[in-house]
Every structure is written in C-alpha cells, then in structure tokens.
C-alpha positions as CSV (number, residue, x, y, z in Angstrom):
1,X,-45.4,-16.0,-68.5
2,X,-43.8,-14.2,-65.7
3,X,-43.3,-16.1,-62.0
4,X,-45.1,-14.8,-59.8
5,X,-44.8,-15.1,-55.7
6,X,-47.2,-17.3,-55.1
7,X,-46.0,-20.0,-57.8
8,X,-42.2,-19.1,-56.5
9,X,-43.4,-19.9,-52.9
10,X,-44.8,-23.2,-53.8
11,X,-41.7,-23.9,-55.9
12,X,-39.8,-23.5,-52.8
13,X,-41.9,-25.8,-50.7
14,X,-41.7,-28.8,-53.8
15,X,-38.0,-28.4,-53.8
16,X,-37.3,-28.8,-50.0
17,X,-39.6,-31.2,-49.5
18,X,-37.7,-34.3,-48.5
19,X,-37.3,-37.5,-51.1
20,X,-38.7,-40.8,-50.1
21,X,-35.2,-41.9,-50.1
22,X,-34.5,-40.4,-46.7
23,X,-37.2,-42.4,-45.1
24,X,-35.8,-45.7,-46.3
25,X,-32.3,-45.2,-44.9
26,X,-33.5,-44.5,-41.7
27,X,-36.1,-47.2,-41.4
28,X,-33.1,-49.9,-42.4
29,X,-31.6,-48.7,-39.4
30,X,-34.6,-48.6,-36.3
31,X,-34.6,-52.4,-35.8
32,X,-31.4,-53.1,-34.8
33,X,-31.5,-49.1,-32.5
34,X,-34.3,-50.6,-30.9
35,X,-32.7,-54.1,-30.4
36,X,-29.6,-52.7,-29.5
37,X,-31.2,-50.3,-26.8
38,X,-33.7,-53.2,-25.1
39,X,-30.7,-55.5,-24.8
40,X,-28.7,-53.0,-22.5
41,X,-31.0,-50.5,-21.2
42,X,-34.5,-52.1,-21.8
43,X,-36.8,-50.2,-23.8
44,X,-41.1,-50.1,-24.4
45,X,-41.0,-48.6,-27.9
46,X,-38.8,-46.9,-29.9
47,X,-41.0,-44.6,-32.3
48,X,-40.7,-41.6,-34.8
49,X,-41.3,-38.3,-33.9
50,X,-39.4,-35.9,-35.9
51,X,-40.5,-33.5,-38.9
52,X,-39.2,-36.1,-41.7
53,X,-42.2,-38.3,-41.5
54,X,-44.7,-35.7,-40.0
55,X,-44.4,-33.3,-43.3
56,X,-42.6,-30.2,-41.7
57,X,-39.1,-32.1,-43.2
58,X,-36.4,-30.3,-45.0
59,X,-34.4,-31.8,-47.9
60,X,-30.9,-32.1,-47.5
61,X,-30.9,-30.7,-43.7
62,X,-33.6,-33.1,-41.4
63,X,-32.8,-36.2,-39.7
64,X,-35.0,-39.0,-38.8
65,X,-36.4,-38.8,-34.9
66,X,-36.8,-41.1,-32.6
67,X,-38.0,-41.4,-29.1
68,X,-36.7,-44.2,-26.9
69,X,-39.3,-44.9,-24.1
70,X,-36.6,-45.9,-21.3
71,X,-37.4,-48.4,-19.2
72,X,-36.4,-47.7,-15.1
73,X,-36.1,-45.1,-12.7
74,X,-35.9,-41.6,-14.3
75,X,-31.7,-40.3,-12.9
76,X,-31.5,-37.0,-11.5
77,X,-29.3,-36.0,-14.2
78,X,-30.6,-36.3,-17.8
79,X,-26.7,-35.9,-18.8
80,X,-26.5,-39.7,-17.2
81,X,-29.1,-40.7,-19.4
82,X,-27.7,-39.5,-22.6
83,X,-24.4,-41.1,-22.1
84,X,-25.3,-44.7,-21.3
85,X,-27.4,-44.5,-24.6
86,X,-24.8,-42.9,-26.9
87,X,-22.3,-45.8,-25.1
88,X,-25.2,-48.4,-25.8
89,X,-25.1,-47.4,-29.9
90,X,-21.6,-46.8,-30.0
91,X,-21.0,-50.7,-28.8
92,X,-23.0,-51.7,-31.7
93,X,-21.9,-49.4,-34.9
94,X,-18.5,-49.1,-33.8
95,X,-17.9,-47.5,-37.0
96,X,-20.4,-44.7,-37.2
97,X,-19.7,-41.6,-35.4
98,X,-22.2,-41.9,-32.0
99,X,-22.3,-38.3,-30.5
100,X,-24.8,-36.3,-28.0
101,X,-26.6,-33.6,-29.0
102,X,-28.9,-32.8,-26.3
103,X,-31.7,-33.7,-26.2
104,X,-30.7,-36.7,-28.5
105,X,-27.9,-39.0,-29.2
106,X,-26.9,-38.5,-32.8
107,X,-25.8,-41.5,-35.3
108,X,-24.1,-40.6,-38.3
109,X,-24.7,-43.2,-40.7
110,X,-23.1,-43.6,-43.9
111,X,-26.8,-43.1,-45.7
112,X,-28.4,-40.9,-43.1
113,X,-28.5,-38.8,-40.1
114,X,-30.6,-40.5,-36.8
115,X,-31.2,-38.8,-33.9
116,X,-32.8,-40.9,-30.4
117,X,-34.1,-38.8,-28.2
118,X,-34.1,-40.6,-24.9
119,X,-37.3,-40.3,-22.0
120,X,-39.1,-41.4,-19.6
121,X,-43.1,-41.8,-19.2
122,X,-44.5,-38.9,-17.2
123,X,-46.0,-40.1,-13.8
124,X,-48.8,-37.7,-14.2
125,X,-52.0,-38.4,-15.8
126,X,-52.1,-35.9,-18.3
127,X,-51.7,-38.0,-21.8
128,X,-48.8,-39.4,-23.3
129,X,-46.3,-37.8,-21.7
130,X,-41.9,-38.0,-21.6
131,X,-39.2,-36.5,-19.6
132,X,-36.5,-35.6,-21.5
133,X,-33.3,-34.2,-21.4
134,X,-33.6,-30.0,-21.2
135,X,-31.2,-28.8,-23.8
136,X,-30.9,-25.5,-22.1
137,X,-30.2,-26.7,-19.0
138,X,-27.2,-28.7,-18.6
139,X,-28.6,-32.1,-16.8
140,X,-32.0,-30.7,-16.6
141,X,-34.9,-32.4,-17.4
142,X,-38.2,-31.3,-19.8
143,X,-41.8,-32.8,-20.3
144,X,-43.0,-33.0,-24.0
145,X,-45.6,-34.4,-25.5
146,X,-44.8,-35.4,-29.2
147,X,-47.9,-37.2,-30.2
148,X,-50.1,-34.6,-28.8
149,X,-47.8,-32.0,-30.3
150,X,-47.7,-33.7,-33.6
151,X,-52.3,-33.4,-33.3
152,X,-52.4,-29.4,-32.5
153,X,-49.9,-29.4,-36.1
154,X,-52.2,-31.3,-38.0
155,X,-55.4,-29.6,-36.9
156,X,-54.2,-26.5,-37.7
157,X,-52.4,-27.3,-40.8
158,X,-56.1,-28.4,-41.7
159,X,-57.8,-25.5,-41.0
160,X,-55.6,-23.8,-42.6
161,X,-55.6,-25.8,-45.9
162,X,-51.7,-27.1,-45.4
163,X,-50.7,-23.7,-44.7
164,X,-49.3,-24.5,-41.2
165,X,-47.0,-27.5,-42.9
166,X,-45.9,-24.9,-45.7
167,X,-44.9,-22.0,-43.7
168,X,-43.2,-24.1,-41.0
169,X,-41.0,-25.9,-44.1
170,X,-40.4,-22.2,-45.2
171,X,-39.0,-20.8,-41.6
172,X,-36.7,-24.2,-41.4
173,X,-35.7,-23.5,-44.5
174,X,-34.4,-20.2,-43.5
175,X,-33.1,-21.6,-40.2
176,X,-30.9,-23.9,-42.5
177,X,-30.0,-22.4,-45.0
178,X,-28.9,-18.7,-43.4
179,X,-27.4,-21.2,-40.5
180,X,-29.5,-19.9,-37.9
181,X,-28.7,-21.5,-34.5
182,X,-32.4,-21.8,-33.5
183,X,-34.5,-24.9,-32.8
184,X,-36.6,-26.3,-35.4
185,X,-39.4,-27.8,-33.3
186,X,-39.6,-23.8,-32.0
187,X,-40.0,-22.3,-35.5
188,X,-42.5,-25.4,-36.5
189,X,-44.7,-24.1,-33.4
190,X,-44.9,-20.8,-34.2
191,X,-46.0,-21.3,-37.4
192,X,-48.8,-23.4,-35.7
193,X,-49.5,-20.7,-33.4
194,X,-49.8,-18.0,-35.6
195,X,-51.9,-19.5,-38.4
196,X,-54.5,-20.7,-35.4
197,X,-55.7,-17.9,-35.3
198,X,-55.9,-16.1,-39.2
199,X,-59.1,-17.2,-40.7
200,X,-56.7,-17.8,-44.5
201,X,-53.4,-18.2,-44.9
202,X,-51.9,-16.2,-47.3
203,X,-47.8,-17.6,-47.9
204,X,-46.1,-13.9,-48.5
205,X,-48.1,-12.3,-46.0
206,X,-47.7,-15.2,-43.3
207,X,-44.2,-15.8,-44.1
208,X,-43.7,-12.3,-42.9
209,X,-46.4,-12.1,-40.2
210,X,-44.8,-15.4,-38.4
211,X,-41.1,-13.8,-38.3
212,X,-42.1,-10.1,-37.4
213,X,-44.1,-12.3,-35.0
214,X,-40.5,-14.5,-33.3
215,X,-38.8,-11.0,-33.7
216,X,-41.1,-8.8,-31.5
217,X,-41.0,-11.7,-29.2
218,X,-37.3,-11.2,-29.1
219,X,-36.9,-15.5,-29.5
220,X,-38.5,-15.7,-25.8
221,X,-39.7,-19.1,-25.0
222,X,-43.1,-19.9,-25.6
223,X,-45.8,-21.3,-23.6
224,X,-46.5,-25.0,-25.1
225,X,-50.2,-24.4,-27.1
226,X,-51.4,-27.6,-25.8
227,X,-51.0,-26.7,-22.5
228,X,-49.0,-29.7,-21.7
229,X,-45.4,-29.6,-22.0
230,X,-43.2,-27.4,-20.8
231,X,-41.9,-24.2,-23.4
232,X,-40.8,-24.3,-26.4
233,X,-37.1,-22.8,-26.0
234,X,-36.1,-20.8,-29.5
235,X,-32.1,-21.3,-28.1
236,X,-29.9,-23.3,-26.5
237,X,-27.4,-20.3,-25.6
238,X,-27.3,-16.6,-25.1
239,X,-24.5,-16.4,-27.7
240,X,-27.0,-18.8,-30.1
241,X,-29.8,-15.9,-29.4
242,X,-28.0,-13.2,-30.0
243,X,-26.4,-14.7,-33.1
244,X,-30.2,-15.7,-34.5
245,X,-31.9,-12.1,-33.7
246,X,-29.5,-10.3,-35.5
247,X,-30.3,-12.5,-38.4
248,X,-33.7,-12.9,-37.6
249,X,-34.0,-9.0,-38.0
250,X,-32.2,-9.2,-41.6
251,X,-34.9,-11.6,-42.2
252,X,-37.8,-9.5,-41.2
253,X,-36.4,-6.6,-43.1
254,X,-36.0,-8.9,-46.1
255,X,-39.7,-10.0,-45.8
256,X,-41.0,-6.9,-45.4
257,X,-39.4,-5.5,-48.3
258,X,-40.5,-8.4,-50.6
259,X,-44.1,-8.2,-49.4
260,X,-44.1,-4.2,-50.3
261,X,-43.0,-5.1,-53.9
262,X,-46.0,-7.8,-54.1
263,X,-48.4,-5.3,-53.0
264,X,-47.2,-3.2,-55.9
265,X,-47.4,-6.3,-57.9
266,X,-43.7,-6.2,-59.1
267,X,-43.4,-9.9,-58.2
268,X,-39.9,-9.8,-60.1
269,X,-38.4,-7.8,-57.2
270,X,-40.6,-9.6,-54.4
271,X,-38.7,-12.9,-55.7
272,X,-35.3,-11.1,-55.4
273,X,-35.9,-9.9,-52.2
274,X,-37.3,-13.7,-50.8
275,X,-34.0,-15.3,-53.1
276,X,-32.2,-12.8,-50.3
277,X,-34.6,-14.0,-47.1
C-alpha cells in the first residue's frame, strides 16, 4: 500500500522523537550542577525547563534545560551573571568544555548536551516569574515565565488533540536539520499560537499555515500569549534573520507545493516535496 502524507508526517514525528536515553544522561548530571551552583553562588532550585522533557524535543539536536533560580541581588549586567556561573561549572568538570551561550551556560558532557539558563525571581506579582539574560541584547535582561509558558503549550496541544506538540517537533525539525539560525522556544510558540485558534488541526495543512504564518511576519518578535513575559525574539542577529528568511521562504515554497500535490491526492510527490522542506 502506498504512503500516504498523513502516515509520512507521523513517521516523521516517531523518528525525531527523542529516546529515553537522553533523559538519563542529563538527570546523572543535575545533582552535582545544583550542588556545585549552591556552594558558590547559592541557589533555590535548579529545575527543567526545556523541550526534552516537555514533548516538543528533537532527537539528535535538543539539550536538556535548566533554570537556576539565583540567589542575591539581580547585576545590572546579565553578561556578569553568565560568567560567574560558566566559572562556577567550569571549576567543577574541568574537563568538559563550559561555554556561554546566551541565555544559558552550555556543558558539553561526554553523554549529553546541558544548558543552565541562569535568573532571578521577578519582584512583581504576576506568577512565577525570572529575569534572564536577553540574548538579543548584549547584557540586557528579559522576563519569562517557563512554567506558565510550558501551561498555554499543553492546553493547546490538548485542544488540539497533540497537534500543537506535533507541529512544533515538525518546525524544529526544520530549524535543525536545514540549520536555520532561529530560536526554538520562538518556532515552539508559534505553533501554539496558530493552532489556538483552528477548530482541527490538520498536519499538511498546519505545517504550511504556521510557516506562511512566521514568513508574512517577516520573523518579527512576537508578543508573549500569556501576556506575561516579554517577546518571543525569532533571532539573535540581523545577519541570523536574514539568513533564516531566505530559507524560511524556500520552506514556504516547498510547503506550499507539497500541499498542492496532496490536494490532488498524488501523495508520492507531496512526500518528495516535504523530503525537500
């Protein structure tokens, strides 16, 4: 029996989805970040945030997230910040490659990829709030809010029967595999975004909705759908933006094309075209 582009799709999805062998390298590894950051720096929790355990994870390409609630006065720079923790981890695995990658400090285990992404509590009253380096802004500072982020994902991946999940895994996969210097949390949004408001999701017809969607938007920054935290930069760069349009507008091409063949039902071709996106 001949694929078709629905079973393709889900294919896809299966493949990427990361193994529970990335999970186990990176919890071996929290207890002694967290001990390592409270002895020098004092900490109040140290607690995953990323796309690996929240189901939005790529195989292969995501890292396990942290964020490190700082204890103390927030520094005017956030650049300050990130250095005394990559210092902090570098003087305990002296022989894993410690690096800053706003807005975290990256550890390059042997097994894994970690990233800590520093902050401090918000002093407003808003909810569960950090400040957090700005990597747009050179020492700047931005408020997210991951738990509350993490909520408007999951009630919209519900409504929309795991679609939100699914077609956020599908634009990473794009981001990583076509090396397309755009942020992850950005493209996982979106895909919130859009589905919050179809009454179905559909994968070939969302897949190309969401990224004609980021194009006609031009990768501006977009307002935070909570109405919490600040927006939801696509780049950290001009040069990044203009590298990711130009392949963002292959992509929309490419998407559009392969949902004109499904419509004609020549799944064969949609497939080709997708293989290309």
């Amino acid at each position: 029996m001949a694929e078709t582009v629905s079973s393709w799709l889900s294919g896809l999805n299966s493949l990427y989805t990361p193994l529970s062998t990335q999970f186990d390298a990176a919890k071996s590894h929290r207890a002694s970040i967290s001990a390592r950051l409270n002895f020098v720096l004092g900490i109040y929790r140290l607690f995953e945030i990323g796309s690996l355990r929240h189901g939005t994870g790529v195989w292969r390409y995501s890292d396990a997230d942290y964020l490190a609630s700082l204890k103390g006065s927030r520094p005017l720079s956030s650049s300050s910040m990130l250095s005394k923790v990559r210092d902090a981890l570098n003087g305990r695995f002296p022989n894993t490659t410690v690096s800053v990658r706003s807005p975290a400090v990256v550890c390059k285990f042997s097994d894994c990829e970690v990233e800590v992404v520093p902050g401090y509590i918000s002093d407003s009253a808003d909810g569960n709030g950090y400040w957090i380096a700005d990597p747009s802004s050179v020492g700047g500072w931005m408020k997210t809010y991951p738990e509350a982020h993490n909520g408007y994902v999951n009630d919209v991946n519900k409504k929309s029967n795991g679609g939100a999940k699914t077609l956020a895994r599908q634009l990473k996969v794009w981001k990583y595999e076509r090396n397309v210097p755009i942020s992850s949390c950005y493209l996982e949004m979106r895909a919130a975004k859009h589905l919050s408001t179809e009454t179905s999701y559909v994968p070939i017809y969302d897949l190309y909705l969401s990224l004609r969607a980021i194009q006609e938007a031009k990768l501006a920054a977009m307002n935070d759908p909570t109405g919490l935290g600040s927006r939801f930069t696509a780049c950290s760069t001009e040069v990044n933006r203009s590298d990711a349009m130009s392949k963002l507008d292959r992509a929309v091409s490419r998407a559009d094309k392969a949902l004109a063949y499904y419509q004609a039902d020549d799944h064969a071709s949609a497939i080709e075209q997708l293989k290309l996106l």
